[in-house]
KOLZALO-583063 format. One record per residue (C-alpha): residue number from 1; x, y, z; chain. Coordinates in pm, 1 decimal, decimal comma, always signed. Each point is the difference from the previous one (the first is absolute). Layout:
BEGIN
> k / xx / yy / zz / c
> NUM / X / Y / Z / A;
...
***
This chain:
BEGIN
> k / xx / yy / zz / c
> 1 / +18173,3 / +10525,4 / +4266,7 / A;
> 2 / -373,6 / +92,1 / +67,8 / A;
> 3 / -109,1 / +2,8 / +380,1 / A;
> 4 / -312,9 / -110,0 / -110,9 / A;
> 5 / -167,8 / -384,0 / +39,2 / A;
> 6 / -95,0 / -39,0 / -400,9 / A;
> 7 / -290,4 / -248,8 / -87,9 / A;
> 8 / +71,1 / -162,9 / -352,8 / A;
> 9 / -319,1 / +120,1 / -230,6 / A;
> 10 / +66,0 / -215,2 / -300,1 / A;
> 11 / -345,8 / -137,0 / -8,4 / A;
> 12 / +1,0 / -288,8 / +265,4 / A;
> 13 / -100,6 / -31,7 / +341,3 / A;
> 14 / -245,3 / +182,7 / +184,2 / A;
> 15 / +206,6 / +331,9 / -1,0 / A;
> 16 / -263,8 / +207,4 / +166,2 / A;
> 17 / +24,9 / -166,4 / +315,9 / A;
> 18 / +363,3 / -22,6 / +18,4 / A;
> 19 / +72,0 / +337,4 / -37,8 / A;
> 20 / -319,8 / +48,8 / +304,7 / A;
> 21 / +150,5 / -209,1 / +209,7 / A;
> 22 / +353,5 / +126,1 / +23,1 / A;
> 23 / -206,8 / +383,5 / +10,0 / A;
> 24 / -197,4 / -143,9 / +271,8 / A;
> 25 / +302,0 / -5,3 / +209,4 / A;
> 26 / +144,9 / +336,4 / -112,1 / A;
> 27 / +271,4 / -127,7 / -192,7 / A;
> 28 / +97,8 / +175,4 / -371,0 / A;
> 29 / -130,5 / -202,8 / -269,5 / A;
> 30 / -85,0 / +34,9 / -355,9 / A;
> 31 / -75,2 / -152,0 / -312,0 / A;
> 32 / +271,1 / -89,2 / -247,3 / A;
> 33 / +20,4 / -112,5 / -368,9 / A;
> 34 / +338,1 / +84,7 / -162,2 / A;
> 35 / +363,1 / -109,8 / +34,4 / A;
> 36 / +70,2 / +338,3 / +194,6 / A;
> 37 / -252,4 / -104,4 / +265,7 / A;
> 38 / +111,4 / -383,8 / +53,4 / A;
> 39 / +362,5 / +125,0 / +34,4 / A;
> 40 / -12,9 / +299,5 / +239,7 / A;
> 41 / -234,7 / -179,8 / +237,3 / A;
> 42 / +123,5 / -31,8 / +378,7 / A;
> 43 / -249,1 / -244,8 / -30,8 / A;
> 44 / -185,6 / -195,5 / -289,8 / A;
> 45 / -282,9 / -176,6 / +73,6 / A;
> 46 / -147,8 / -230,4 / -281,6 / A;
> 47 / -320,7 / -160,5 / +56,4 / A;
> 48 / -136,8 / -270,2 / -250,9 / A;
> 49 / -364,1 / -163,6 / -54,5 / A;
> 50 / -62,6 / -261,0 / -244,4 / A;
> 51 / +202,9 / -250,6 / -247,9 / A;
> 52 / +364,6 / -12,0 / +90,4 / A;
> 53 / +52,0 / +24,8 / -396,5 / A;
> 54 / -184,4 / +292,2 / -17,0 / A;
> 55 / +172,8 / +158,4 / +265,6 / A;
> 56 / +377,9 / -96,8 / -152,6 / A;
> 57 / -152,1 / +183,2 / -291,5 / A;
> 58 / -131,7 / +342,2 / +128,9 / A;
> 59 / +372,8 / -28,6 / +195,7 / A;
> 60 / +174,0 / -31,5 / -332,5 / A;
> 61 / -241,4 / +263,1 / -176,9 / A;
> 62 / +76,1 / +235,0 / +222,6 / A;
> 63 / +404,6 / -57,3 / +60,9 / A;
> 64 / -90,7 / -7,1 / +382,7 / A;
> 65 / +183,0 / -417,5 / -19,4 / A;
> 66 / +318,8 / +165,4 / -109,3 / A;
> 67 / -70,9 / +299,1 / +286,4 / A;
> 68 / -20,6 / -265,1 / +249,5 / A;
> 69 / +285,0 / -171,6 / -126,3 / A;
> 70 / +221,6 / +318,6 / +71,4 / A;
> 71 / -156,1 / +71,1 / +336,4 / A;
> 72 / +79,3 / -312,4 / +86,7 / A;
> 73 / +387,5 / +12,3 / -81,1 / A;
> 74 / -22,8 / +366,6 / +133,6 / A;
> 75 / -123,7 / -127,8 / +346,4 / A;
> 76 / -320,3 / +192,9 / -18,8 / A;
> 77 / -301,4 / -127,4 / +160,0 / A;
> 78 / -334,6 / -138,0 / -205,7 / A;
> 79 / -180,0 / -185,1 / +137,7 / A;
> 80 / -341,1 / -228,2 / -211,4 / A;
> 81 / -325,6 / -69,8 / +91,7 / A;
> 82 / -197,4 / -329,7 / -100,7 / A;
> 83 / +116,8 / -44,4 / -345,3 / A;
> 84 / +244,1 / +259,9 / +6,5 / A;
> 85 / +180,2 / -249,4 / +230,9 / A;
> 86 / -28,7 / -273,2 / -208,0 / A;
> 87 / +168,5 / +169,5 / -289,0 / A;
> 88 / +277,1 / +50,9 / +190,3 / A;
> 89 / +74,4 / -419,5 / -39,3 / A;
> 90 / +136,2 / -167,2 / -254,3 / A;
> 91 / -340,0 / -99,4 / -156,1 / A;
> 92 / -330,0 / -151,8 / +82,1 / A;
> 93 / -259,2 / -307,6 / -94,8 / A;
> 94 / -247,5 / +307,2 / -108,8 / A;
> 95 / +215,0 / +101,9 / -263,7 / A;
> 96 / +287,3 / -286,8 / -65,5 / A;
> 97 / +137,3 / +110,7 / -327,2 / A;
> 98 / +56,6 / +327,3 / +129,8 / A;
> 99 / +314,4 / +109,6 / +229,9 / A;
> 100 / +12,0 / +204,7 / +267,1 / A;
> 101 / +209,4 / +225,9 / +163,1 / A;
> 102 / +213,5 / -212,4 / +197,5 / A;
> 103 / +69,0 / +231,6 / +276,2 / A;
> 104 / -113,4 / -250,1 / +221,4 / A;
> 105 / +24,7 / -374,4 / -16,4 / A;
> 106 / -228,2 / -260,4 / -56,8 / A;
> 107 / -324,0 / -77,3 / -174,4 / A;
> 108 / -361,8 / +74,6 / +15,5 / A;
> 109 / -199,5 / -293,9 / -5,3 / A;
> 110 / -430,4 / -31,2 / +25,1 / A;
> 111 / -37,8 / -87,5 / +349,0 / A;
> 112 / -57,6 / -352,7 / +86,9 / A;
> 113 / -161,3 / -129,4 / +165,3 / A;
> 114 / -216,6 / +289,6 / +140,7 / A;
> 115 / -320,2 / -18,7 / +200,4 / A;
> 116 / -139,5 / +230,8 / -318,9 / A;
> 117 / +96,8 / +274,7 / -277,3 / A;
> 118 / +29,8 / +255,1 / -16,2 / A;
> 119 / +136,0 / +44,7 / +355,3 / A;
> 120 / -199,8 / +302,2 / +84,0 / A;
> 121 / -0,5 / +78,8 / +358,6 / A;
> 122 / +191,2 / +110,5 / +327,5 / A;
> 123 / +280,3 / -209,6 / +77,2 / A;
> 124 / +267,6 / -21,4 / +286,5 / A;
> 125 / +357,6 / +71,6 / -97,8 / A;
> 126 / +261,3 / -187,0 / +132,6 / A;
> 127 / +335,0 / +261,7 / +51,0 / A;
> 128 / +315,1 / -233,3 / -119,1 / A;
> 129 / +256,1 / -60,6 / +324,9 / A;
> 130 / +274,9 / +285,4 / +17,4 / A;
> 131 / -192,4 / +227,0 / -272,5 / A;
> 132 / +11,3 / +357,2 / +113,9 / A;
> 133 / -85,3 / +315,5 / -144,1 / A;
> 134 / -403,3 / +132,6 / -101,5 / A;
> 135 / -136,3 / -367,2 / +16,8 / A;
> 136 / +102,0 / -52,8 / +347,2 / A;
> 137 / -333,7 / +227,3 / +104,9 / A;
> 138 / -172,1 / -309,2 / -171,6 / A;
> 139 / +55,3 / -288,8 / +194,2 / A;
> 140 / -296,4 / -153,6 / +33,3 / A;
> 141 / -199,9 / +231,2 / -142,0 / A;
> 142 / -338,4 / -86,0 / -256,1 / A;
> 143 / +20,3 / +179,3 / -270,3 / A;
> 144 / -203,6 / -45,5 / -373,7 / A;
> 145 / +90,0 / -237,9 / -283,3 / A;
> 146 / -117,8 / -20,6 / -344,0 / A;
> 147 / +154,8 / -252,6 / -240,6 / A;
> 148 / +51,2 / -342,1 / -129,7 / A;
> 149 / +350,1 / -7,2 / -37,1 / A;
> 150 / +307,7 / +18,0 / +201,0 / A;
> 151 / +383,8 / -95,1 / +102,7 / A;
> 152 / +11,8 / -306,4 / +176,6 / A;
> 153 / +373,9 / +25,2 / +85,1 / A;
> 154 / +260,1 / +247,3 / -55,0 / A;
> 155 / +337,9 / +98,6 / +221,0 / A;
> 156 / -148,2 / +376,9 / -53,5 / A;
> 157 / -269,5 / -90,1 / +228,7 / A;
> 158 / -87,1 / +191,2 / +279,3 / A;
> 159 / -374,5 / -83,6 / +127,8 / A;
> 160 / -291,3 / -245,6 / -61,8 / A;
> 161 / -334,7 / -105,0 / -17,0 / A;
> 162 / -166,4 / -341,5 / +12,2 / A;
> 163 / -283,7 / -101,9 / -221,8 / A;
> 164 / -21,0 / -329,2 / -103,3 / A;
> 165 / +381,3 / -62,9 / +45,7 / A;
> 166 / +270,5 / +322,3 / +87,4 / A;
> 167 / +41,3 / +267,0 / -217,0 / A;
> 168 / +261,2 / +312,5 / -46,3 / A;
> 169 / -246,9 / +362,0 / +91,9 / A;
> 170 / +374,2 / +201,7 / +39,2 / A;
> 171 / +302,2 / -25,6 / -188,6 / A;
> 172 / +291,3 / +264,2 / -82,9 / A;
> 173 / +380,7 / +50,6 / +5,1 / A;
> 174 / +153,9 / +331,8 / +99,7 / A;
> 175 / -243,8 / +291,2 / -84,3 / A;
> 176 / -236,4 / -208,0 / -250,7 / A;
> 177 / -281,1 / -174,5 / +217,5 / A;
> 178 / -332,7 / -157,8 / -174,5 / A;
> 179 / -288,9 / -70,4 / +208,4 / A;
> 180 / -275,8 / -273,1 / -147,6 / A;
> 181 / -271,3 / +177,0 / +233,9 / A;
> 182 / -141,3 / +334,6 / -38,4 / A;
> 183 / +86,9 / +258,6 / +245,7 / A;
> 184 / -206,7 / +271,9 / -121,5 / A;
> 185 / -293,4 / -246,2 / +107,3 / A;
> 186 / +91,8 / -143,8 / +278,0 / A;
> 187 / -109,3 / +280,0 / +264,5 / A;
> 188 / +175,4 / +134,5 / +284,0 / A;
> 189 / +293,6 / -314,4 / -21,0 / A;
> 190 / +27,0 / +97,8 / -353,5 / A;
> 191 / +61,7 / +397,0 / +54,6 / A;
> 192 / +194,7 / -94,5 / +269,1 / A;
> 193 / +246,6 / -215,9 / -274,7 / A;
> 194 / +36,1 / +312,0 / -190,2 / A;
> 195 / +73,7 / +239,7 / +260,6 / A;
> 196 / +275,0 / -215,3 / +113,6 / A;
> 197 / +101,6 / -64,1 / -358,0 / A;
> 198 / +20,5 / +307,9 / -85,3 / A;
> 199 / +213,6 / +97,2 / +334,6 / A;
> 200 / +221,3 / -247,0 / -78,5 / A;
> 201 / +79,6 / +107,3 / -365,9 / A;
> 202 / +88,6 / +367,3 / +122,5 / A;
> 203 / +257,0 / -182,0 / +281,9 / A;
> 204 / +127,6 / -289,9 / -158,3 / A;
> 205 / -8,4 / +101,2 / -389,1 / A;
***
């Protein structure tokens, strides 16, 4: 296994600042784009901008679904940003005739009601009770939101945010975690995520 934090580069996402964040606070990081990369990762990071469909496709294009399949039966930690959280649910109302990766339960739906979308702004998260681990630095923290869909409800929950009714911003089981927000712009709270996430992976995983 790699000792390095690897930032999926499969066309999605705004990989530039991923990678700058997590060198921003000295940890390794690079870039990654084959099979080799997604499964030697201590940890895989995949970030996701856009249509949900398009985003199940790159995954599939690129055999990084079936890579995060096996890291997730392996017990190795990935955690998804925005919609690279979403495709770890079962589906979404963005793209309904598609399926996702199930590694989470429940459904992405457009959020409504909502004051507006696309949700674009700082928000404050809302830690789940008895959630531990790299969130926990998060508890009541504002941190920055860009989308118009989301979970409303799933056991895998693990933090919120309320606009226009209560919505699911953190969800994971084991060593896979999905955040809806972005931590790479969400200033020092958001750094501060990632340093303890990163901690936490070379403890716990």
């Amino acid at each position: 296994m790699s000792a390095a934090i690897v930032v999926a580069d499969i066309g999605i996402g705004n990989i530039g600042a991923a990678v700058g964040a997590w060198r921003a606070l000295g940890h390794p990081v690079r870039r990654g784009s084959d099979r080799a990369d997604f499964d030697e990762a201590r940890l895989l990071v995949v970030p996701g901008v856009g249509h949900l469909g398009s985003v199940l496709d790159a995954l599939a294009a690129t055999g990084l679904d079936e890579a995060m399949v096996r890291r997730r039966e392996r017990g190795m930690a990935t955690l998804g940003v925005c919609v690279g959280m979403q495709a770890l649910f079962d589906g979404g109302d963005e793209a309904p005739d598609r399926v996702g990766l199930g590694l989470l339960p429940g459904w992405v739906e457009r959020m409504s009601p909502a004051p507006r979308l696309p949700e674009m702004q700082w928000n404050r998260l809302r830690v789940a009770e008895g959630a531990s681990g790299p969130l926990a630095v998060l508890e009541g923290a504002w941190v920055y939101f860009v989308h118009s869909y989301a979970v409303a409800t799933t056991p895998a929950a693990l933090a919120f945010e309320e606009f226009g009714g209560t919505w699911v911003a953190a969800a994971g089981r084991d060593a896979l975690l999905g955040v809806q927000f972005h931590p790479e712009r969400s200033g020092a709270k958001g750094l501060r995520f990632l340093d303890a996430l990163w901690r936490w992976v070379q403890e716990e995983c």
